[in-house]
PDB file of N, CA, C and O in Angstrom:
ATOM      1  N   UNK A   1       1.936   7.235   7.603  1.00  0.00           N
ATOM      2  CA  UNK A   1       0.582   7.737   7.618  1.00  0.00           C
ATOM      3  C   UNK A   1       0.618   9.236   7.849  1.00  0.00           C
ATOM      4  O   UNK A   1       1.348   9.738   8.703  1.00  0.00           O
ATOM      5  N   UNK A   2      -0.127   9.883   7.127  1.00  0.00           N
ATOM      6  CA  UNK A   2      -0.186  11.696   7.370  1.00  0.00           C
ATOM      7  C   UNK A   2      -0.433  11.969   8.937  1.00  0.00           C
ATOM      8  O   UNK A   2      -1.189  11.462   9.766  1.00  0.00           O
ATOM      9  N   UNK A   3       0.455  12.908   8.980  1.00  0.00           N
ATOM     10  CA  UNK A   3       0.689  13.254  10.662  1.00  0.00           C
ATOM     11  C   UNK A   3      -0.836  14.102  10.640  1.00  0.00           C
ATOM     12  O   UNK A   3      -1.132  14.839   9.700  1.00  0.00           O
ATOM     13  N   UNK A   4      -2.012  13.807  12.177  1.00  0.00           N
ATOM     14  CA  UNK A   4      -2.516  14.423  12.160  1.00  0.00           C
ATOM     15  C   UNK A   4      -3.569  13.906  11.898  1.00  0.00           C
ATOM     16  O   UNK A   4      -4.586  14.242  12.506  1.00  0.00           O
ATOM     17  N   UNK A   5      -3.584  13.035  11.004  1.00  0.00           N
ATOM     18  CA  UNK A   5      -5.162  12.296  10.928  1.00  0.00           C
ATOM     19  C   UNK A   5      -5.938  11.555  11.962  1.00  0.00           C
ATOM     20  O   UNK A   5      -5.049  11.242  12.754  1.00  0.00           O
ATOM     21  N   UNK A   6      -6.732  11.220  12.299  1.00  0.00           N
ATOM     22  CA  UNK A   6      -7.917  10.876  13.383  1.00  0.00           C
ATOM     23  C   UNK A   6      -8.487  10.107  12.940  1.00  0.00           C
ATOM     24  O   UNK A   6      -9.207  10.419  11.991  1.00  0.00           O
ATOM     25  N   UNK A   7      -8.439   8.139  13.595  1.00  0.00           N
ATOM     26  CA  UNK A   7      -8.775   7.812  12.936  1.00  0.00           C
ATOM     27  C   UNK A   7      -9.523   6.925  14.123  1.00  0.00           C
ATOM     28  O   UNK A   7      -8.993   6.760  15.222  1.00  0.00           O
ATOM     29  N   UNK A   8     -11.035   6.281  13.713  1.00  0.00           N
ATOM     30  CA  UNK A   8     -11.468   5.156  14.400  1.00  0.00           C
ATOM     31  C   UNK A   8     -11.077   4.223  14.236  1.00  0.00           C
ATOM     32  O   UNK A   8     -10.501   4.207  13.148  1.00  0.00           O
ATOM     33  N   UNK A   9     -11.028   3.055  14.870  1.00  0.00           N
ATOM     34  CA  UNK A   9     -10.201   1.966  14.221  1.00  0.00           C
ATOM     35  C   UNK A   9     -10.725   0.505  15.306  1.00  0.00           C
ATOM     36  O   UNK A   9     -10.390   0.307  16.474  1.00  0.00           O
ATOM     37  N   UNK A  10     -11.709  -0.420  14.354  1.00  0.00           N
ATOM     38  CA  UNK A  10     -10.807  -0.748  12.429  1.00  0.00           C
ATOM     39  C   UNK A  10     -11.763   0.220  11.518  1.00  0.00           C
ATOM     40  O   UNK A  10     -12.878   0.719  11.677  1.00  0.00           O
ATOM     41  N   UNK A  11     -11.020   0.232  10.743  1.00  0.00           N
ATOM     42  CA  UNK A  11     -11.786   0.766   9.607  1.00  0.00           C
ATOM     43  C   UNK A  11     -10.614   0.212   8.522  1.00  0.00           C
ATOM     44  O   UNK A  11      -9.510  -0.325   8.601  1.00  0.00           O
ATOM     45  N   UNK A  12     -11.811   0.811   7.138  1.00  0.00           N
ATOM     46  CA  UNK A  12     -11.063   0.358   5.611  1.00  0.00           C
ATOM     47  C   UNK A  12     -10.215   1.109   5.851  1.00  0.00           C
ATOM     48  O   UNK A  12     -10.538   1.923   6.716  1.00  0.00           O
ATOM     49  N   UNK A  13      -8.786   1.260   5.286  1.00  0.00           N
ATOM     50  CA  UNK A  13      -8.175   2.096   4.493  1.00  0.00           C
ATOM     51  C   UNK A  13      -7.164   1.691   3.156  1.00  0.00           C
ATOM     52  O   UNK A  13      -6.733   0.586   2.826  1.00  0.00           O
ATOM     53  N   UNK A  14      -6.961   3.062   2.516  1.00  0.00           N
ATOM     54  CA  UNK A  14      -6.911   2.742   1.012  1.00  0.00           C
ATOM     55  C   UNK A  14      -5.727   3.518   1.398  1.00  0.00           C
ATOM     56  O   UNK A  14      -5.606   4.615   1.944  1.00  0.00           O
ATOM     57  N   UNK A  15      -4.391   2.134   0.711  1.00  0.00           N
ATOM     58  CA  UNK A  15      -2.932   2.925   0.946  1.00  0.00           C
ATOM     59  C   UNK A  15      -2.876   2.698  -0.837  1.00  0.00           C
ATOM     60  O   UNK A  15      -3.192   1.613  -1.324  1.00  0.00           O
ATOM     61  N   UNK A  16      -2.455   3.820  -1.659  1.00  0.00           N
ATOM     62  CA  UNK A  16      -1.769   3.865  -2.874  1.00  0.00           C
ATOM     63  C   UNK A  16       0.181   4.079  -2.797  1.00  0.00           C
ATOM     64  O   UNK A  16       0.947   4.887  -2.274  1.00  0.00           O
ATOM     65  N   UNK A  17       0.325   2.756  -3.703  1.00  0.00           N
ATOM     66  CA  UNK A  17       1.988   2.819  -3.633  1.00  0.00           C
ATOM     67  C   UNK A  17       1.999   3.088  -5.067  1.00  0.00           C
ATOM     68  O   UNK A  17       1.100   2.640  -5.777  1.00  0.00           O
ATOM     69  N   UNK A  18       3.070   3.875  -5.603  1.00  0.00           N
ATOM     70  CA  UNK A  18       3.658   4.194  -6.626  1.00  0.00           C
ATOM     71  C   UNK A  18       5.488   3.575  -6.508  1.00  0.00           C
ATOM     72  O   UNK A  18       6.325   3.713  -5.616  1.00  0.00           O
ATOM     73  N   UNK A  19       5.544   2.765  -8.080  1.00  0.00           N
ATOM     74  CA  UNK A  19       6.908   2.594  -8.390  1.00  0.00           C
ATOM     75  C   UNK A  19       6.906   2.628  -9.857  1.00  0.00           C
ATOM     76  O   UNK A  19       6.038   2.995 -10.648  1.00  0.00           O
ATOM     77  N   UNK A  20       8.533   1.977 -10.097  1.00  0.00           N
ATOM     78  CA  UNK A  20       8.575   2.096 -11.754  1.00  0.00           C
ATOM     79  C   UNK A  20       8.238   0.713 -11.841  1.00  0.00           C
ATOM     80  O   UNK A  20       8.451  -0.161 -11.001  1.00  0.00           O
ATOM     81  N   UNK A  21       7.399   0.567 -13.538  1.00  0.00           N
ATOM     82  CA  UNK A  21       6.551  -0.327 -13.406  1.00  0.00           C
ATOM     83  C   UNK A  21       7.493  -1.611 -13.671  1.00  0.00           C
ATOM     84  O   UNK A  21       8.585  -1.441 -14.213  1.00  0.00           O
ATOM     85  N   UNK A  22       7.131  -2.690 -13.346  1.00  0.00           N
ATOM     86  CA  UNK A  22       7.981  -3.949 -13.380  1.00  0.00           C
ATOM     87  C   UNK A  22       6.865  -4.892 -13.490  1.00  0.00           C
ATOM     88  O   UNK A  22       5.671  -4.594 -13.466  1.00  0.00           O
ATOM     89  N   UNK A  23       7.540  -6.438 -13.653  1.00  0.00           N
ATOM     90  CA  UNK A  23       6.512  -7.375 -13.479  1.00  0.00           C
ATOM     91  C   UNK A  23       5.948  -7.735 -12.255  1.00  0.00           C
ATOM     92  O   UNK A  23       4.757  -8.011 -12.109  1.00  0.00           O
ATOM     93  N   UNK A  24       7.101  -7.736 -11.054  1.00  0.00           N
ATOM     94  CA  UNK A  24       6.888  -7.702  -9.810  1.00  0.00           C
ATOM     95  C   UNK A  24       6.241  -6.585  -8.991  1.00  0.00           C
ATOM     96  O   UNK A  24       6.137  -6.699  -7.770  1.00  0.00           O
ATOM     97  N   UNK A  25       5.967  -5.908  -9.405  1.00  0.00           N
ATOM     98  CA  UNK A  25       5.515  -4.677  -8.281  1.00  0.00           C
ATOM     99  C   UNK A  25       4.528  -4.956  -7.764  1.00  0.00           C
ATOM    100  O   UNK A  25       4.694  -4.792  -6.555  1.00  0.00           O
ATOM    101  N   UNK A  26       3.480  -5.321  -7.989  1.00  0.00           N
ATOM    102  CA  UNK A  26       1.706  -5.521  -7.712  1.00  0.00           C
ATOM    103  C   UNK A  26       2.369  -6.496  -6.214  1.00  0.00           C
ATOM    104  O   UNK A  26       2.325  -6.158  -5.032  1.00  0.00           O
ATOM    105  N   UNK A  27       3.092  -8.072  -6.972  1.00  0.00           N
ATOM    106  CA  UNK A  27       3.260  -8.674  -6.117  1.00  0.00           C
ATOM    107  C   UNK A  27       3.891  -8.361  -4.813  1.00  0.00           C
ATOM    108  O   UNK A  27       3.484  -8.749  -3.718  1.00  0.00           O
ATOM    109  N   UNK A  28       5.090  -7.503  -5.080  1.00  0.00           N
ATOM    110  CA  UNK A  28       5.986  -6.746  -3.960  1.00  0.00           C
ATOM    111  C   UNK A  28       4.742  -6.377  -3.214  1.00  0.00           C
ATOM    112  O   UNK A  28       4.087  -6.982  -2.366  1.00  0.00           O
ATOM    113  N   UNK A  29       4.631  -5.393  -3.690  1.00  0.00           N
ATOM    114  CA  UNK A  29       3.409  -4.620  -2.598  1.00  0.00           C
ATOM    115  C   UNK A  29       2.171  -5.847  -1.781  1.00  0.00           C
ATOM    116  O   UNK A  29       1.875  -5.938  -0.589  1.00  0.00           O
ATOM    117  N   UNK A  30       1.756  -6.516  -2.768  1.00  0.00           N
ATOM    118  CA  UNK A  30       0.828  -7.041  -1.758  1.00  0.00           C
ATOM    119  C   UNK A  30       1.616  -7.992  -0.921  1.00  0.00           C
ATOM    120  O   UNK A  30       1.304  -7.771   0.249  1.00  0.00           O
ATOM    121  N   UNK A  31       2.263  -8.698  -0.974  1.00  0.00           N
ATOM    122  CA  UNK A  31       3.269  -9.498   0.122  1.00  0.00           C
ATOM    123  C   UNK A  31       3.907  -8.778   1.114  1.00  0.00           C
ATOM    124  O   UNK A  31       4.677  -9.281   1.933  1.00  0.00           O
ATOM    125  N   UNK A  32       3.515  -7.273   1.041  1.00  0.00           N
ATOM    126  CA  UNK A  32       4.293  -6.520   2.056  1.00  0.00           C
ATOM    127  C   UNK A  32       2.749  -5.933   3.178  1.00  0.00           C
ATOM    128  O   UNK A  32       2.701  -5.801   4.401  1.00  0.00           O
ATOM    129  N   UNK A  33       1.765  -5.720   2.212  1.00  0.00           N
ATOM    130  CA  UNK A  33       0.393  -5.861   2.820  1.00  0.00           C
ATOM    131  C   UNK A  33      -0.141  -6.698   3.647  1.00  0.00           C
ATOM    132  O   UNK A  33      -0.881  -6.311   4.552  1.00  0.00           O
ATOM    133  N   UNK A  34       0.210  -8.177   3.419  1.00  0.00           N
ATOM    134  CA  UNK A  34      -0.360  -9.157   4.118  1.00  0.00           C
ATOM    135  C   UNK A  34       0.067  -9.792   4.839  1.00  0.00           C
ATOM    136  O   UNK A  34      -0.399 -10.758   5.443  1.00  0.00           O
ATOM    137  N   UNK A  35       2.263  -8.695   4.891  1.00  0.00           N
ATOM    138  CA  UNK A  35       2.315  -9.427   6.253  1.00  0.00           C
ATOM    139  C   UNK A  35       1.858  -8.469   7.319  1.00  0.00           C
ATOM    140  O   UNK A  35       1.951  -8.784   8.506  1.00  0.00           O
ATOM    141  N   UNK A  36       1.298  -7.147   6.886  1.00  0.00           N
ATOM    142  CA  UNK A  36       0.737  -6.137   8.280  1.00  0.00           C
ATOM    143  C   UNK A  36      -0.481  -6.221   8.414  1.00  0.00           C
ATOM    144  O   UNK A  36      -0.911  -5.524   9.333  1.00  0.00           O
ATOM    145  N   UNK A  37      -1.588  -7.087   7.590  1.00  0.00           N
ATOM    146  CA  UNK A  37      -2.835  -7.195   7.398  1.00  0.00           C
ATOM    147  C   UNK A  37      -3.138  -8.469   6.249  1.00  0.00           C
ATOM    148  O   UNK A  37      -3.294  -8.486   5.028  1.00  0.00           O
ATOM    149  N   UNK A  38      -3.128  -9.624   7.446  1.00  0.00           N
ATOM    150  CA  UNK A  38      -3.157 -10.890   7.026  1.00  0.00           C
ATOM    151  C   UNK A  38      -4.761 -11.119   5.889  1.00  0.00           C
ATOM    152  O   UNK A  38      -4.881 -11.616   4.769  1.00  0.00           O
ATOM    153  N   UNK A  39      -5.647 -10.566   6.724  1.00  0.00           N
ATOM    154  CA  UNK A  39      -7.217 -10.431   6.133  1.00  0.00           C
ATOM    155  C   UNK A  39      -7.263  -9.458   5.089  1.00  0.00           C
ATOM    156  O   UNK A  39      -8.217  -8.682   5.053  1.00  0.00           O
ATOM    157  N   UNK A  40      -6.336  -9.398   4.220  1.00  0.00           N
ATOM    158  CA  UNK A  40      -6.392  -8.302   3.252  1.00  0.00           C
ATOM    159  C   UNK A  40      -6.853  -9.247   1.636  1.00  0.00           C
ATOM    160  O   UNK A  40      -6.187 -10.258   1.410  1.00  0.00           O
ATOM    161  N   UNK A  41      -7.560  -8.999   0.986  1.00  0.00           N
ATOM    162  CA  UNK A  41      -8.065  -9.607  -0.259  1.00  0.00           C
ATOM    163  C   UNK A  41      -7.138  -9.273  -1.382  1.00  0.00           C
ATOM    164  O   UNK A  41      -7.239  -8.142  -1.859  1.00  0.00           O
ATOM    165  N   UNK A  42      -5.964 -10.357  -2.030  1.00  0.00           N
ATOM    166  CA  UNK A  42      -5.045  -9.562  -2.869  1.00  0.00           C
ATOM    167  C   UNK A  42      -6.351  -9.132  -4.357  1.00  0.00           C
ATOM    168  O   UNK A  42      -6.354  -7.988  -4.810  1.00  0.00           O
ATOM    169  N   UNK A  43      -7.265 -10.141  -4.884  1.00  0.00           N
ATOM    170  CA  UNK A  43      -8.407  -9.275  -5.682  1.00  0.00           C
ATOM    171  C   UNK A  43      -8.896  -7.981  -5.775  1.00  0.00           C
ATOM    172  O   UNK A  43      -9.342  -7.369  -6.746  1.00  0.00           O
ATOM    173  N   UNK A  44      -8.715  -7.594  -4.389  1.00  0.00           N
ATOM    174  CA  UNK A  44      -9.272  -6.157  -4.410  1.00  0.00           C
ATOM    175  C   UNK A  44      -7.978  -5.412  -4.431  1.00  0.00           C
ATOM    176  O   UNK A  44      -7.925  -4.586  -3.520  1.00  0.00           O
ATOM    177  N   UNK A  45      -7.073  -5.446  -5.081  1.00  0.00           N
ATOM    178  CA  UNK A  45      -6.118  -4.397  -5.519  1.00  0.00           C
ATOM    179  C   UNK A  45      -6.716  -3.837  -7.273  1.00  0.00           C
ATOM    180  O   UNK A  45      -7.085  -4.504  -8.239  1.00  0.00           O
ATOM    181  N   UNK A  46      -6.564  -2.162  -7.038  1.00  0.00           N
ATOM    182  CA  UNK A  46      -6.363  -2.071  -7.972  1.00  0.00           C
ATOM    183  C   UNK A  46      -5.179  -1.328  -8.410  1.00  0.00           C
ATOM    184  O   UNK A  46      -4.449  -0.920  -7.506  1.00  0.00           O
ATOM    185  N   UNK A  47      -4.760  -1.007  -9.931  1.00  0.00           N
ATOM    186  CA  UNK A  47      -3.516  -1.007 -10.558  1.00  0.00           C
ATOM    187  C   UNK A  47      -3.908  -0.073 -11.669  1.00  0.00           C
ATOM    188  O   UNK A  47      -4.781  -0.340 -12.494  1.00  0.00           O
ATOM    189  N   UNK A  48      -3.320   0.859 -11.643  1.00  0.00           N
ATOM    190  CA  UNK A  48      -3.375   1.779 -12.966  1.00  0.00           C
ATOM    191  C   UNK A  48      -1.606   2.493 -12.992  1.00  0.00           C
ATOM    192  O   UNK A  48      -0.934   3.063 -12.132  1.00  0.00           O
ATOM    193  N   UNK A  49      -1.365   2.135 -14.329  1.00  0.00           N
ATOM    194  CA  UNK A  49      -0.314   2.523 -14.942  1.00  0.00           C
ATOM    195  C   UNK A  49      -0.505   3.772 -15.410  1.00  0.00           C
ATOM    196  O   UNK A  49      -1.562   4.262 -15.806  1.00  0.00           O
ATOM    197  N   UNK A  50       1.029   4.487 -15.319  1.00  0.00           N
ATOM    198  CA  UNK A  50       0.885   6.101 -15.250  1.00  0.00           C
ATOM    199  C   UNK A  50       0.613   6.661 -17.184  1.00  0.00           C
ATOM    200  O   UNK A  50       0.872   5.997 -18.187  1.00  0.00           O
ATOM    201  N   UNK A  51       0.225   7.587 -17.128  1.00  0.00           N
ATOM    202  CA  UNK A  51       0.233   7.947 -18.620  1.00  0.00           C
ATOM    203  C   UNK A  51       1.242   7.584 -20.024  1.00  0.00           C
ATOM    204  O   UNK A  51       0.900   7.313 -21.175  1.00  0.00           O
ATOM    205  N   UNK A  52       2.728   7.712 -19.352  1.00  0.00           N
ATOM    206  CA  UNK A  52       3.550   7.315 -20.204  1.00  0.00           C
ATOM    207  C   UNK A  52       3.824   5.760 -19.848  1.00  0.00           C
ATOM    208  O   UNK A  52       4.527   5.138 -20.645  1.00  0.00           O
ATOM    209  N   UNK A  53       3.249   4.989 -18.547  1.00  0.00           N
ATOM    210  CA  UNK A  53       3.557   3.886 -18.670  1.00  0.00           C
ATOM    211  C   UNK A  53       5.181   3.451 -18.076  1.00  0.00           C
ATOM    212  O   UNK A  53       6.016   2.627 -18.449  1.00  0.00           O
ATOM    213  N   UNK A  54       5.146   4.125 -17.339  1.00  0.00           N
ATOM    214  CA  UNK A  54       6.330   4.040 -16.974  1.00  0.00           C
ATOM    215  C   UNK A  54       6.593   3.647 -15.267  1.00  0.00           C
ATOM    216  O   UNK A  54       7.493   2.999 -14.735  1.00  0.00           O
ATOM    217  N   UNK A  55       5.515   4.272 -14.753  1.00  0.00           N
ATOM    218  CA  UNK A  55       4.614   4.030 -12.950  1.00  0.00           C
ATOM    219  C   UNK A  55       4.135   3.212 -13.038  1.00  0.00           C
ATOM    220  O   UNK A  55       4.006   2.635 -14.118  1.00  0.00           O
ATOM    221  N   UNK A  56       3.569   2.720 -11.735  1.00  0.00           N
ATOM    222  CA  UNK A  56       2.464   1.898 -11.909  1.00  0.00           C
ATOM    223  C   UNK A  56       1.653   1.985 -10.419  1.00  0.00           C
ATOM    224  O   UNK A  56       2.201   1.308  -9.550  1.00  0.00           O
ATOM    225  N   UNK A  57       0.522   2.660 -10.019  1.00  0.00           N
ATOM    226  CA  UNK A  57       0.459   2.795  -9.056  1.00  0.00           C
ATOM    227  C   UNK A  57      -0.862   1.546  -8.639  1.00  0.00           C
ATOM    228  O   UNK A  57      -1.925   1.316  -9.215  1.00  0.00           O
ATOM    229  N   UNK A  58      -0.254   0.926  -7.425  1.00  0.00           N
ATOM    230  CA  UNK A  58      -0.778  -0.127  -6.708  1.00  0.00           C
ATOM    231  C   UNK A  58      -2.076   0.887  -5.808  1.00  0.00           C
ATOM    232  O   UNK A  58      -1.737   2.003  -5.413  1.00  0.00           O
ATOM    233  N   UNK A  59      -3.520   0.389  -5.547  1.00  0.00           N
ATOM    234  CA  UNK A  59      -3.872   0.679  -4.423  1.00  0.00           C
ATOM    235  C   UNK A  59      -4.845  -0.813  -3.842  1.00  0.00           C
ATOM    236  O   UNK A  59      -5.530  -1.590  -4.506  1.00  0.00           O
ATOM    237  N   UNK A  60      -4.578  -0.788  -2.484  1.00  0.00           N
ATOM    238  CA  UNK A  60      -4.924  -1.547  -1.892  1.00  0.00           C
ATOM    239  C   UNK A  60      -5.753  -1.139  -0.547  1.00  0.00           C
ATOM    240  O   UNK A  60      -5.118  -0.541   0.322  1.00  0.00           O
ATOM    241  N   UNK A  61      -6.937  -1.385  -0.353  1.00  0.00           N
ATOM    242  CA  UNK A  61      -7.839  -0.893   0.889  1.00  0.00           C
ATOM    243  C   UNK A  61      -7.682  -2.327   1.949  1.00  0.00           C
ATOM    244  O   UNK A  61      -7.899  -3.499   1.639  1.00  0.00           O
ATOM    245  N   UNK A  62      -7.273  -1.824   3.160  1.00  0.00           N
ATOM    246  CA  UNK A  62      -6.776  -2.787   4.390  1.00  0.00           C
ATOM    247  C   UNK A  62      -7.710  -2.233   4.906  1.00  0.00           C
ATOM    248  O   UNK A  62      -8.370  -1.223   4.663  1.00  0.00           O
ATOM    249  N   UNK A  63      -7.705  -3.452   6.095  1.00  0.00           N
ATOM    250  CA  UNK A  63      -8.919  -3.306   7.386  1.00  0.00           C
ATOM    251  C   UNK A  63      -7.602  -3.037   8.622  1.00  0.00           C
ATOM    252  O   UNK A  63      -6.940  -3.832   9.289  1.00  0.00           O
ATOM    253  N   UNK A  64      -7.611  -1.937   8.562  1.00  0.00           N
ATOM    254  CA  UNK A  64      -6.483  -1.096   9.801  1.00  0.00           C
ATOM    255  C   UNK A  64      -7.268  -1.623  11.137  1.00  0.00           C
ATOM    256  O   UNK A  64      -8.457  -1.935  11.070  1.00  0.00           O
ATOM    257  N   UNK A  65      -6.682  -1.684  12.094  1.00  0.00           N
ATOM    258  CA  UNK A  65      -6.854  -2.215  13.502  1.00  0.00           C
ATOM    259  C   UNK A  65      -6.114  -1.114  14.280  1.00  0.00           C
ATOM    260  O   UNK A  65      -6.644  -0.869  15.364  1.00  0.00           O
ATOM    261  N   UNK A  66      -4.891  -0.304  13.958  1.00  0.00           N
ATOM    262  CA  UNK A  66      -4.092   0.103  14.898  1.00  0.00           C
ATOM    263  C   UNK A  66      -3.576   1.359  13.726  1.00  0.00           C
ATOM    264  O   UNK A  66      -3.473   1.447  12.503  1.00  0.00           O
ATOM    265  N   UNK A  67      -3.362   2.137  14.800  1.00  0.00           N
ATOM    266  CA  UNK A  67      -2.376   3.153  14.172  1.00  0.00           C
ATOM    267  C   UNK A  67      -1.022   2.867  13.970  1.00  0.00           C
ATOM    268  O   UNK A  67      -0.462   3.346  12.984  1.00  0.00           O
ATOM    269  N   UNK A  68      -0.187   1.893  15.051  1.00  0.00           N
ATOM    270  CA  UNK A  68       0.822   1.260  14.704  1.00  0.00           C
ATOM    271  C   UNK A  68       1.021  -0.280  13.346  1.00  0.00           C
ATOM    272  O   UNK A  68       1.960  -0.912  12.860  1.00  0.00           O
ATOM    273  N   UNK A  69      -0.374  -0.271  13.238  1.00  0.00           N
ATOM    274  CA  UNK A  69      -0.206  -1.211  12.133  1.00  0.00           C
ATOM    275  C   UNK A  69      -0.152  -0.495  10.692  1.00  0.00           C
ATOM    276  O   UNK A  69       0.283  -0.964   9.640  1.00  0.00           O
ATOM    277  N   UNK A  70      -0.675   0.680  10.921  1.00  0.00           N
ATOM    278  CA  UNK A  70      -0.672   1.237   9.708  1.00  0.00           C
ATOM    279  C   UNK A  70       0.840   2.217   9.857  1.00  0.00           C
ATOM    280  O   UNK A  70       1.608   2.368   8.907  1.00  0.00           O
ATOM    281  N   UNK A  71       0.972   2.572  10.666  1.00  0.00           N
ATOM    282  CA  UNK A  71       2.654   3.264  10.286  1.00  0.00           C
ATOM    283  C   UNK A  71       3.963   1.871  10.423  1.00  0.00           C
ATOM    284  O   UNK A  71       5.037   2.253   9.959  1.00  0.00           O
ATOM    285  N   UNK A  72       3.991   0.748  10.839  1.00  0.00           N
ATOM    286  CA  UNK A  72       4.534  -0.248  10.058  1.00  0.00           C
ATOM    287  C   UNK A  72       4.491  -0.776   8.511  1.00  0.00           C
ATOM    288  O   UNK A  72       5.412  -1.095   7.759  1.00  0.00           O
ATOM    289  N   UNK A  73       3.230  -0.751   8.342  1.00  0.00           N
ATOM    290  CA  UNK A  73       3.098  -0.786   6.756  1.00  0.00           C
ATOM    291  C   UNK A  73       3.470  -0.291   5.742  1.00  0.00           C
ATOM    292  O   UNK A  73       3.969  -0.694   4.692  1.00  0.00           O
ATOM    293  N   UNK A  74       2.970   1.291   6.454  1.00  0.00           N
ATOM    294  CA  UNK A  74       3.982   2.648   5.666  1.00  0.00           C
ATOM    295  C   UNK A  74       5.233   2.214   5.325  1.00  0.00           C
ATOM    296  O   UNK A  74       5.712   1.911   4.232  1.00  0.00           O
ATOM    297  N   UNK A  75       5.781   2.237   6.659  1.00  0.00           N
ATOM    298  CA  UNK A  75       7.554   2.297   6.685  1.00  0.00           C
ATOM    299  C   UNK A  75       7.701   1.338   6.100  1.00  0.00           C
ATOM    300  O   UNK A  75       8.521   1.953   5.419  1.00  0.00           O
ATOM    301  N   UNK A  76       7.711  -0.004   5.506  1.00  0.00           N
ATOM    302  CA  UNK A  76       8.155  -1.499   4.825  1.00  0.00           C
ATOM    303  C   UNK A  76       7.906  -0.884   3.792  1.00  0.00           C
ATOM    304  O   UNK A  76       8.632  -1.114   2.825  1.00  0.00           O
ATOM    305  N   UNK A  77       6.964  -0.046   3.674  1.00  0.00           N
ATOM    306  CA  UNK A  77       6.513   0.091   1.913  1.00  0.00           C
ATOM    307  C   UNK A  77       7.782   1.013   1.678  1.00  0.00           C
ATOM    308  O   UNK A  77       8.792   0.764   1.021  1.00  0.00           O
ATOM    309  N   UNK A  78       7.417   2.252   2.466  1.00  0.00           N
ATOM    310  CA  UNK A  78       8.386   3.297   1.574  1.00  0.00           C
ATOM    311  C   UNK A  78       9.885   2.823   1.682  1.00  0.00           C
ATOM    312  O   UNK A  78      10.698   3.431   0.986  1.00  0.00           O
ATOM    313  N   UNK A  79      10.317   1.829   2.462  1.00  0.00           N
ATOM    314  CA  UNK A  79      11.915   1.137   2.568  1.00  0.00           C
ATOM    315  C   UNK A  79      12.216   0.501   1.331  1.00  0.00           C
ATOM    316  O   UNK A  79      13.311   0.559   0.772  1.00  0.00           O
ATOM    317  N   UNK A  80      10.828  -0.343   0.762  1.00  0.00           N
ATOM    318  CA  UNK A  80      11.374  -1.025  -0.118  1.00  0.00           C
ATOM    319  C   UNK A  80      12.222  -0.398  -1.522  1.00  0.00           C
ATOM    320  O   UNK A  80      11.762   0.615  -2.049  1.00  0.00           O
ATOM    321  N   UNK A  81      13.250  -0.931  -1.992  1.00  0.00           N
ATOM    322  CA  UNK A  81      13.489   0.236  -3.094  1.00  0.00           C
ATOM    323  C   UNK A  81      12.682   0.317  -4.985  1.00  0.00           C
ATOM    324  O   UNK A  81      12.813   1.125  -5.905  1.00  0.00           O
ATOM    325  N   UNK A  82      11.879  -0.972  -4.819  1.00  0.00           N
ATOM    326  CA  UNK A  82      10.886  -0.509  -5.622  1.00  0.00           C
ATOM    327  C   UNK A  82       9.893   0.768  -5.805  1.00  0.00           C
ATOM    328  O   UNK A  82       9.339   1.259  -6.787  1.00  0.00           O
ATOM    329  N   UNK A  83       9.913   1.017  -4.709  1.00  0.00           N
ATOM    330  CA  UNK A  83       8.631   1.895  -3.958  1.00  0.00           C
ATOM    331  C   UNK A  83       9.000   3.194  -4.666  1.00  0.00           C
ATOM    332  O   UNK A  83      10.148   3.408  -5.057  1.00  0.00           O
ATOM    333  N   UNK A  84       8.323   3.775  -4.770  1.00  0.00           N
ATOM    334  CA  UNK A  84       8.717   5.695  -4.760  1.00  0.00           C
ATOM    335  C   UNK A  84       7.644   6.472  -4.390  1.00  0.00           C
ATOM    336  O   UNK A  84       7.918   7.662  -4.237  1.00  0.00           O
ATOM    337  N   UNK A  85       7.081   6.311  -4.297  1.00  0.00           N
ATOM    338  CA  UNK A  85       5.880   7.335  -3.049  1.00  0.00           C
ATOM    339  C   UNK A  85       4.559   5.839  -2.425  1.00  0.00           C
ATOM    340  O   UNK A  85       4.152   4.850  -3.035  1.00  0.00           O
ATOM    341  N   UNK A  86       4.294   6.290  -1.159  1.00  0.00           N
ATOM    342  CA  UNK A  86       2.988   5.783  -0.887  1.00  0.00           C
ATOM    343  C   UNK A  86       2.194   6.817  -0.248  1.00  0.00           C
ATOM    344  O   UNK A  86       2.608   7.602   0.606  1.00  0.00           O
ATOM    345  N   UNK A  87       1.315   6.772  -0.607  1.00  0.00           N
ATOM    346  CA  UNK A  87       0.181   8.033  -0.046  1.00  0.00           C
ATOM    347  C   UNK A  87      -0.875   7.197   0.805  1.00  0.00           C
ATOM    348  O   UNK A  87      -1.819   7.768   1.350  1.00  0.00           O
TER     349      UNK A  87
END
């Protein structure tokens, strides 16, 4: 999570993951979502593939509870080696 932000909590938040696109990615990511945010709706993901089609960036809006739930999430995401950026 960006060092520095201030956050109330719970609130929504909207994590975008970027990888190279595969069949699995959507799924990767949300199975990595719902084990840090069980109440997360996999429907409400959305998915847009990069211009050449080659990315595919996942975003998913969680109901954050904790600042430690959201820098666990982070870290699983950016570990995985599908992953290549999450913002």
């Amino acid at each position: 999570m960006p060092e520095g932000a201030s956050l109330a909590f719970p609130c929504d938040f909207p994590i975008k993951v970027m990888g190279r696109k595969q069949p699995s990615f959507a799924q990767i990511v949300m199975e990595i979502v719902l084990k840090h945010a069980p109440d997360f709706d996999p429907a409400s993901i959305e998915m847009r593939p990069s211009r050449q089609g080659r990315y595919l960036s996942v975003t998913c809006v969680v109901r954050a509870t904790s600042r430690e739930q959201l820098d666990t999430l982070y870290q699983e995401l950016c570990d995985h080696p599908s992953v290549v950026m999450v913002l």
